[in-house]
C-alpha positions as CSV (number, residue, x, y, z in Angstrom):
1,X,73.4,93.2,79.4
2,X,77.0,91.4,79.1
3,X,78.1,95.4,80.5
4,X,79.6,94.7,83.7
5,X,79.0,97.6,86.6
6,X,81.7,97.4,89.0
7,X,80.3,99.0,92.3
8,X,82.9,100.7,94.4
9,X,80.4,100.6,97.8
10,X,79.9,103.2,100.1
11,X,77.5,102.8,102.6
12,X,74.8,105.8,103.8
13,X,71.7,105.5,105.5
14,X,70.2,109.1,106.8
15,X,67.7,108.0,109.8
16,X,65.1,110.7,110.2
17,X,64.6,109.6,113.5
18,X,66.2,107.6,116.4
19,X,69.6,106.7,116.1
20,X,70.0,103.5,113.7
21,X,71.6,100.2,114.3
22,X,71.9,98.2,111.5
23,X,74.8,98.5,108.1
24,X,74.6,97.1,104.9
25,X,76.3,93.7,104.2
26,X,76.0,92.9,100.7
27,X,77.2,94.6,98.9
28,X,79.7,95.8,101.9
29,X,79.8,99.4,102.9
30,X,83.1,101.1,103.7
31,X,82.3,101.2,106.9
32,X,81.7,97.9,107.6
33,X,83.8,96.2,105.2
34,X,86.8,95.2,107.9
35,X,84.1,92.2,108.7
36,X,83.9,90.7,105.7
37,X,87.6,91.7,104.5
38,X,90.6,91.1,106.3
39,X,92.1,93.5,104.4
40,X,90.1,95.9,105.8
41,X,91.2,95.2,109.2
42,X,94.1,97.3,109.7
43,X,93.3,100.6,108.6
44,X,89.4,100.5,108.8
45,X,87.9,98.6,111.7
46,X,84.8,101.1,113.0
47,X,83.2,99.7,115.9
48,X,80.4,102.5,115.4
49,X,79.6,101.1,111.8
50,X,76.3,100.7,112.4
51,X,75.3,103.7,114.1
52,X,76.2,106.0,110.5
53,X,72.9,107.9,111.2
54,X,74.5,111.8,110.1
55,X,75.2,113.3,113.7
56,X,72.0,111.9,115.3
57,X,68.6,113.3,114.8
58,X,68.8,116.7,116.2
59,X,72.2,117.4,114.7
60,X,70.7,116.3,111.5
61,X,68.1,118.4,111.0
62,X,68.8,121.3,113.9
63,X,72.4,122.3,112.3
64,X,72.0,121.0,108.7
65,X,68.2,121.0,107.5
66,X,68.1,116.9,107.2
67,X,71.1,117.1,105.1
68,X,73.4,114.2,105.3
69,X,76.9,113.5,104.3
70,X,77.1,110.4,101.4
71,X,78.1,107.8,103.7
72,X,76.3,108.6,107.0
73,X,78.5,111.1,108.9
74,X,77.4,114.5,109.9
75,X,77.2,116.5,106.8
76,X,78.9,119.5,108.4
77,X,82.1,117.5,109.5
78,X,84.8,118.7,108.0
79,X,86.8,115.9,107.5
80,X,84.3,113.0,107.0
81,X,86.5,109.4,107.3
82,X,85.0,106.8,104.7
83,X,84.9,109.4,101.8
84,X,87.5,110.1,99.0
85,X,90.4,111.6,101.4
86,X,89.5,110.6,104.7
87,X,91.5,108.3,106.7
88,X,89.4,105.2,106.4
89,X,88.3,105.6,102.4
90,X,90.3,102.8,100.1
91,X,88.7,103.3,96.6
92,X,88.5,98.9,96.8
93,X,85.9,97.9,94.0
94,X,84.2,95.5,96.3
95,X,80.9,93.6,94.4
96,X,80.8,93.5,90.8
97,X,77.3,93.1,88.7
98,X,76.0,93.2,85.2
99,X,74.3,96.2,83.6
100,X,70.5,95.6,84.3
101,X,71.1,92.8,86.6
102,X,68.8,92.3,89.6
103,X,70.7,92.3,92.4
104,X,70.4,91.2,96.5
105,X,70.8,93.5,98.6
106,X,71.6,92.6,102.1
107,X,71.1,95.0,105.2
108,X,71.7,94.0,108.5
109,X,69.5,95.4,111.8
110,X,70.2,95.5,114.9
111,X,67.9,97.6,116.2
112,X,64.1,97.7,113.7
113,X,62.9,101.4,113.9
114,X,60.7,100.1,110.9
115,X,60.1,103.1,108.1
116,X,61.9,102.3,104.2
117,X,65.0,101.5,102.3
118,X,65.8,103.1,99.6
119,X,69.3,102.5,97.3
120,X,71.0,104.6,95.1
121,X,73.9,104.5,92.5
122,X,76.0,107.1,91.0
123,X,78.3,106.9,88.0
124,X,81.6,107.9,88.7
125,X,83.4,106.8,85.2
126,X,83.8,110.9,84.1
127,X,85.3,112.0,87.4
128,X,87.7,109.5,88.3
129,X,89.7,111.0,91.2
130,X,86.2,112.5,92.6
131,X,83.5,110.8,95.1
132,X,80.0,110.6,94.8
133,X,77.8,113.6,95.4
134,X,74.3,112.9,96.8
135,X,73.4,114.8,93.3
136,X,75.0,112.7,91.7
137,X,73.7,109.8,93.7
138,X,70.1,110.9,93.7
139,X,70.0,110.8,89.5
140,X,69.7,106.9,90.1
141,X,66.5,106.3,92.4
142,X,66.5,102.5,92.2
143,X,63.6,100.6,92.3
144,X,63.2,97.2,94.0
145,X,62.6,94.3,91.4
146,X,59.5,93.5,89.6
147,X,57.5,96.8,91.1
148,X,57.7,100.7,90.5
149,X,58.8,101.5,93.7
150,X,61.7,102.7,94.7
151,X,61.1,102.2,98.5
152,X,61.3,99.1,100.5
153,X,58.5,99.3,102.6
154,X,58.5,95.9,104.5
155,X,60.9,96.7,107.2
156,X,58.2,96.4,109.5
157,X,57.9,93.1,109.1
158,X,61.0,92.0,110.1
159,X,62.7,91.9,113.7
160,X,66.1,93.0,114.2
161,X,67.7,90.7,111.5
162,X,69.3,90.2,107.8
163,X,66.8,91.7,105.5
164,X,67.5,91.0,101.9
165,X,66.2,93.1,99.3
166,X,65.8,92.4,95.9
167,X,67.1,96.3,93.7
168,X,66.9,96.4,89.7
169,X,70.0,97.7,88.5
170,X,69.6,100.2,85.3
171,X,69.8,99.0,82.0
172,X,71.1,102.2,80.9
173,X,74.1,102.4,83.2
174,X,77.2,100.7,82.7
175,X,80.2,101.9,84.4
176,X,83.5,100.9,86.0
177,X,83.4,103.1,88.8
178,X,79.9,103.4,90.9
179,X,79.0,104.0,94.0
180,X,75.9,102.2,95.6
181,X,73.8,103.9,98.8
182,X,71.3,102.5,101.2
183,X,69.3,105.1,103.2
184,X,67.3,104.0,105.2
185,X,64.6,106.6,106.8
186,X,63.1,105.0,110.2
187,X,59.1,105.0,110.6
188,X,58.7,105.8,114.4
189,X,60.1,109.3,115.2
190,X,57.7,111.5,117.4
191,X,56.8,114.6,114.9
192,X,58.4,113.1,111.6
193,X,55.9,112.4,108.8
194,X,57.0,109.6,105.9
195,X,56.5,110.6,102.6
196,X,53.9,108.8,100.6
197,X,54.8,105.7,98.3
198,X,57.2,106.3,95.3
């Protein structure tokens, strides 16, 4: 448990549906961190940071069969900017937790298309100089605390506001280089079907 887990953030949500409006706050994603760190300012302000919905709905699933790129963008750009070699990607360890801790998550909407959260975390500690893949990503499903889901159902129930969620982080991980993910798949596109409860 004394393990720390240094998250290097990186923020992705893939809306199924209408384009979102909302980014995640704590722990920061690269796309919004230039509000919470000056440092960020410079090099990384993106006024679009929350609209990280991969190319819009159409795009999304018309071009790349609902794929997504790892932090939001269209998964067919070629360059993409907030991952490992575009021009707005720092590598800045932002958050650090221990190994099994629970942690707060907090997400910020702007715009409630209600559906589910669901977070993520990929070890990076034996490929350094790489970023995450969503395979790599999608071998750490995490749950929220003291239930067996890993979906956050309850977006519903809030406006457009700070929604913190409570995420178990895995006792069985422990690295110095992760990266965390929010997705978050919106619950009121015309024709799109949500998944049952995991």
């Amino acid at each position: 448990m004394g393990t720390l887990l240094a998250l290097t953030i990186l923020f992705s949500y893939c809306l199924v549906s209408l384009h979102g409006h909302g980014y995640l706050l704590e722990p920061v994603a690269r796309s919004s961190a230039w509000l919470v760190d000056s440092s960020f300012r410079e090099c990384c302000t993106w006024p679009q940071h929350m609209e990280m919905f991969c190319g819009g709905l159409g795009h999304q699933w018309n071009v790349n069969d609902g794929k997504c790129s790892i932090c939001g963008e269209a998964y067919d750009k070629p360059i993409k900017v907030f991952e490992k070699g575009g021009a707005m990607y720092k590598g800045t360890i932002v958050k650090t937790y221990n190994q099994g801790q629970q942690i707060d998550v907090k997400v910020v909407l702007t715009a409630n298309h209600k559906g589910y959260f669901e977070f993520r975390l990929c070890n990076l500690d034996a490929s350094p100089s790489a970023d995450a893949s969503q395979e790599c990503l999608d071998r750490h499903l995490l749950k929220i605390a003291d239930t067996d889901s890993t979906r956050f159902r309850d977006v519903d129930k809030y406006g457009s506001e700070m929604i913190t969620v409570r995420v178990q982080l895995p006792p069985h991980v422990a690295c110095r280089h992760c990266v965390f993910q929010w997705k978050y798949t919106a619950g009121n596109s015309i024709g799109v079907k949500l998944a049952p409860s995991s």
